[in-house]
N, C-alpha and C positions, 0 to 999 in steps of 0.2 A: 521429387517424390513427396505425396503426401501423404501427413501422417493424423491419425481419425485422436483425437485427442480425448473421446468418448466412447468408445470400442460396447463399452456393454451398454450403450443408452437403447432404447423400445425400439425398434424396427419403424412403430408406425410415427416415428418422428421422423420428417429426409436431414439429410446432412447436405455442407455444403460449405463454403470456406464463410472464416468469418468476414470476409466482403459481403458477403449476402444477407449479412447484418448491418455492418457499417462501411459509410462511404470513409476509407483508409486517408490519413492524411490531410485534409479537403482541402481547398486553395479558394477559401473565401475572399472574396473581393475586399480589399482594404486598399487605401490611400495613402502613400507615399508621403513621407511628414508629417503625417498628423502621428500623436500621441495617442500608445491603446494601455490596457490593466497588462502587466505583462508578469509572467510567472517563471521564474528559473527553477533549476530543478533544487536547491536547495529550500525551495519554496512545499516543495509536496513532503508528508512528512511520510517514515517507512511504516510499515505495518498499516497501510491501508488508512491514514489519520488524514488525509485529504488535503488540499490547499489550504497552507498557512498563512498565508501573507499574499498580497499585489503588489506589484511595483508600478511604473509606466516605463513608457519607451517609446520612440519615436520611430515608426517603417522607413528603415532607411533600405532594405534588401528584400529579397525573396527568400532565406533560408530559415529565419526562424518560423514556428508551429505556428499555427491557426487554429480558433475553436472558440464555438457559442457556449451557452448556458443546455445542456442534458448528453454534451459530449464527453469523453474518458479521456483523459491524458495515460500514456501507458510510458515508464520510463525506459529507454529502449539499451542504455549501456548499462554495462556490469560494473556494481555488483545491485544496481537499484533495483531491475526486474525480481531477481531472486529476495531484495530486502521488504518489496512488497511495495514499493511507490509505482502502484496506480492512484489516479483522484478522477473523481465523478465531479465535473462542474453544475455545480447546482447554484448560483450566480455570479455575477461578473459586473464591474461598475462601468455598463455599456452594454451593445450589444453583441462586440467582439472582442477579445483577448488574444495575446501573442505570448509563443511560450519559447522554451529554450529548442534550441533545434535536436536536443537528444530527447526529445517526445515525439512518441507516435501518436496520433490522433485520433479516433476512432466516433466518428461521428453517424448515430445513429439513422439508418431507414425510414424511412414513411412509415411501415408497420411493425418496426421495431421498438419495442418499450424501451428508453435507454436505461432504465437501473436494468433491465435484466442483461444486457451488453455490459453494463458494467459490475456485476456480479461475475458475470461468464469470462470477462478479461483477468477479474483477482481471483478465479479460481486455480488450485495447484494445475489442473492438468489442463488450462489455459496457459497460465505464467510460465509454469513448468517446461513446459516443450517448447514455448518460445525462446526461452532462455538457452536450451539444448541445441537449438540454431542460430546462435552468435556466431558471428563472423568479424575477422578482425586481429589484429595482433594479442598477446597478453596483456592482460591489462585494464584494455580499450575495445574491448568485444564489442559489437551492439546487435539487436534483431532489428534485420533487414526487413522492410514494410510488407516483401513479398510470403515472407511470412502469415500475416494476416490475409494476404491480397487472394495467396494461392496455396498454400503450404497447410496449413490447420486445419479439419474438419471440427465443426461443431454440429450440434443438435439443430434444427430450428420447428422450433414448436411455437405454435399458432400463437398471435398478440394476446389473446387473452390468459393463455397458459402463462405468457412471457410475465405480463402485469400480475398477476396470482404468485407465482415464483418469487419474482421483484419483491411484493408484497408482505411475504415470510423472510426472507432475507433482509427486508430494511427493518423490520420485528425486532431480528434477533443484532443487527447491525445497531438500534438507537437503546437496546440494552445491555452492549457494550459498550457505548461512549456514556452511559450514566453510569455507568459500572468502575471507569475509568476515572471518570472524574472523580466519584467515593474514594479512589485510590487515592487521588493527587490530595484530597482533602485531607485524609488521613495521615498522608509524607506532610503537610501543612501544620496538623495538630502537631508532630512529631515531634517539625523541627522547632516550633513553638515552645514547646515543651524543652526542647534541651537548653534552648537561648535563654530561657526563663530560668532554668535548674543552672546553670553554669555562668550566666552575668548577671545572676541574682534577681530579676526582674520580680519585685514587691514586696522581696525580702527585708522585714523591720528590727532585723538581728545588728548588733552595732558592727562595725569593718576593722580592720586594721592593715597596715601596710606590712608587704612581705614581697619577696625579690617576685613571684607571680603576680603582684599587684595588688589591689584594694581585695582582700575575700573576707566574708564573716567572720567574726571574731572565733567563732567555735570549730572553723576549718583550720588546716593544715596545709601548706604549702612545702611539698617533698620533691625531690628528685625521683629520675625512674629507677634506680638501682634501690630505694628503699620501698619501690612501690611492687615490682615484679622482677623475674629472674629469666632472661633470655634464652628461648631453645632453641635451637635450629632442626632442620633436617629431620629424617624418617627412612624412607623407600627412595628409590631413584624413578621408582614407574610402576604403576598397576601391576604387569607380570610381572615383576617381582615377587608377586603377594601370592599368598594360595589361599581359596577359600575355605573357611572353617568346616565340618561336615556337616553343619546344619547351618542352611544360607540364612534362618529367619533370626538365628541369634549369635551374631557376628560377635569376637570376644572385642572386637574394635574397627571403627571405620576409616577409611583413605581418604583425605582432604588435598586435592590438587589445586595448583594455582588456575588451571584451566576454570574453576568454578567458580571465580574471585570474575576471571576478565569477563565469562561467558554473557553477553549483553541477554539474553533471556534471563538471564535475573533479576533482573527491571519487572517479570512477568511472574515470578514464581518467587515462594516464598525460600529465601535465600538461607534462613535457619536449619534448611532439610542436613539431613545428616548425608552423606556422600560414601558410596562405595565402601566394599568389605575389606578388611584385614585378614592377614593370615592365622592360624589359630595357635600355633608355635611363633612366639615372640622375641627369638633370637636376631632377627635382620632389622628391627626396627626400635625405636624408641615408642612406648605409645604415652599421650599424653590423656592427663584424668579429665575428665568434665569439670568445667568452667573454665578451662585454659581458653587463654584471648587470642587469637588466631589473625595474624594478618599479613598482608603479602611483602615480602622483602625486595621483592625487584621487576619494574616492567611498568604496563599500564595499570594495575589493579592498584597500585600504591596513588596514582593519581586520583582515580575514582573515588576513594576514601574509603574501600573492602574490610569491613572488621564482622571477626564472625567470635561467637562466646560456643564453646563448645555445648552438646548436650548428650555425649557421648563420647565414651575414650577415643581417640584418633590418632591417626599415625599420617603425619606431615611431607606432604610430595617437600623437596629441597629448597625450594624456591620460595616458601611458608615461613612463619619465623612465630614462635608461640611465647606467649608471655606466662610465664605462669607467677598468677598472683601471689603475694606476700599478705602474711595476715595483718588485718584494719583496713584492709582496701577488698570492696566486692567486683569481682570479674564482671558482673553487666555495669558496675559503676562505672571501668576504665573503659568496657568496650567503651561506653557512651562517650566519655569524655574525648577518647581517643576521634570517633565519629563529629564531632564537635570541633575541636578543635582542627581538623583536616590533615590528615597522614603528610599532605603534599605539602607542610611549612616544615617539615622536617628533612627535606630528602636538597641537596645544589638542585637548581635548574640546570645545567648543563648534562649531556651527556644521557644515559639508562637511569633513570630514577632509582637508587639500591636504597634501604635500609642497614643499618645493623645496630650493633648495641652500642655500640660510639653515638648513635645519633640521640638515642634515648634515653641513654643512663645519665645525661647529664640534662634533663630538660627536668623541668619542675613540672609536677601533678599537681592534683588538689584531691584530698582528703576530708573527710565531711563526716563527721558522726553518725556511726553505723545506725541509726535510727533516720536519719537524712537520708544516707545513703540509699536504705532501702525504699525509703519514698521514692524517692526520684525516679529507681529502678522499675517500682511497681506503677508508675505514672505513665511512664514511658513504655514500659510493657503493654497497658493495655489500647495506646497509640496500636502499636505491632498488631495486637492479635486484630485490632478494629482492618489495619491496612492487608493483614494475610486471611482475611473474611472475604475482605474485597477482594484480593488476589484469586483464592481457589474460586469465588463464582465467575471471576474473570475468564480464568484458566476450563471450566465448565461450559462457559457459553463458548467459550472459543472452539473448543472441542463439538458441541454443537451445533457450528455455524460449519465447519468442516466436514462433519457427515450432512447435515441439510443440504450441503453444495451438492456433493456429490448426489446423493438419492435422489435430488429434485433434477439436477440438470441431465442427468441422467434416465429422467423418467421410472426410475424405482419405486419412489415415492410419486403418485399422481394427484394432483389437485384434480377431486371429483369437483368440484364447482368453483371453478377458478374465476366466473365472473362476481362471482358472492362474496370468495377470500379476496379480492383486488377491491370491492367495496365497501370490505368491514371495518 
């Protein structure tokens, strides 16, 4: 059965499977022995970030993938489709490359523009439905080629439409990856900034030895039971909670571990406040603003998760809140805590746990509340530079997902698509 993967695109566009776009798979002629650029799929990165890296490899068989320079690699097992590993080869060191056999290939027509095939391969109601026909055990799913072959209707609108489309799309496509990279600069200033604030880097203040090491003479080396007081626990689960009668001013919000692991917050800025509380405060503990928040057990403890509250919250179980002791400021230890890396505190063997055995006996550092707040405001405006970057990030993102749609779709029409493809 096929299924029109564009349901509301113009009439005067025809449809037709995306074979009609690309020759599926190709079985380019290559020699046996010789050495070609070769791409595994750890090589594509998710979220559409394109080929990373080349390897070689020598044609010893017929199973792995084929593909020139303006064909799409499409990652055909789960969970890559849904993570967004497609890549557009846009060159290659040679004229051919060999990829992992869990790539489908989709290699462009004679009058197919291939960025517009590969715009139309990463869009949702491309990937989407591909993914919805995995076949295969759990696990180990993959989209079978016929998929592409016979199974998908798409749009196909005339080479010039295609090139015009393409045109708007790599627009907003090369002001996300400048976008992206202002991010990584910014996580760069950040972490500069902490290695500098916490191993002293230019620091002309005399040292002295103390069981944490060589630190300024004007700091403190304390333990964590003199630095903060360990909370645990809150809510066991959202239903739990009931919402207050007025949803815009919450007397307190829900902070779950889920938003510690949830990898989109690499994408979004991670300080947002999470979910409401109940307005009757009997089933929960709520903890005050500036409480240091970080996760006591799981993968978030690896990641290095520290969040400083900005609002009262009530702690999903699996949370563990520090609340500071005075002469120490809450964004000082988040930092240092981020700094120093949650994962030296936790066995490697075994579910990575926290608890206040592992903290109360480690030494802080303490730094004259005038220090302190340097640091803090140094580093803060690190943050606001990186969650500047985030929300236009998060912006054009949002952008690029309605443009897909209204364009591939025909809602949106390029009246002079040979004009927009040459401006």
């Amino acid at each position: 059965m096929q299924t029109d993967c564009f349901p509301n695109a113009i009439a005067e566009w025809p449809k037709g499977p995306v074979s009609s776009l690309a020759v599926v798979s190709p079985r380019y002629p290559m020699k046996k022995g010789r050495e070609y650029p070769f791409v595994e799929m750890a090589s594509v990165g998710e979220d559409f970030a394109g080929i990373l890296q080349f390897a070689t490899r020598a044609l010893e068989g017929s199973g792995l993938s084929r593909f020139k320079v303006g064909d799409t690699l499409f990652a055909k097992i789960t969970p890559c489709p849904q993570n967004g590993k497609v890549a557009f080869v846009d060159s290659i060191p040679g004229e051919l490359g060999l990829g992992s056999t869990e790539f489908i290939v989709l290699s462009p027509r004679p009058d197919t523009v291939p960025r517009f095939l590969y715009h139309l391969a990463c869009s949702h109601d491309v990937r989407g439905r591909a993914a919805a026909r995995m076949e295969g055990s759990t696990g180990r799913q993959r989209v079978p080629d016929e998929v592409f072959t016979k199974r998908l209707l798409v749009p196909l609108p005339d080479p010039d439409e295609q090139a015009a489309i393409a045109r708007i799309l790599d627009a907003v496509d090369t002001a996300l990856e400048r976008t992206r990279a202002a991010i990584e600069r910014a996580r760069e200033l950040r972490r500069g900034l902490l290695q500098a604030s916490f191993e002293f880097v230019g620091s002309m203040e005399p040292t002295k030895d103390t069981d944490a090491g060589r630190i300024p003479r004007s700091w403190d080396a304390i333990k964590g039971r003199e630095a903060f007081v360990v909370v645990t626990g809150g809510c066991s689960s959202v239903d739990a909670l009931r919402r207050p009668r007025d949803n815009n001013t919450p007397d307190a919000w829900f902070m779950k571990v889920d938003d510690f692991n949830d990898p989109a917050n690499r994408r979004t800025i991670v300080r947002t406040k999470i979910g409401f509380c109940a307005a009757e405060n009997r089933l929960f503990k709520v903890l005050p603003l500036g409480t240091v928040v970080i996760a006591k057990r799981g993968a978030a403890i690896m990641k290095n998760r520290v969040r400083t509250t900005s609002a009262p919250v009530s702690l999903d179980p699996n949370l563990m809140a520090l609340q500071v002791l005075p002469g120490v400021r809450p964004d000082f230890l988040r930092l240092q805590l981020e700094w120093r890396n949650l994962s030296r505190y936790v066995e490697s063997s075994g579910v990575p746990q926290l608890n206040n055995k592992d903290l109360y006996p480690r030494y802080f550092l303490r730094a004259p509340d005038d220090r302190q707040r340097e640091v803090v405001e140094l580093v803060a405006a690190a943050e606001r530079l990186e969650d500047a970057h985030i929300v236009k990030n998060d912006a054009l993102e949002q952008l690029k997902k309605s443009l897909m749609h209204d364009l591939l779709t025909g809602r949106v029409r390029v009246t002079n698509p040979a004009k927009v493809a040459a401006s």
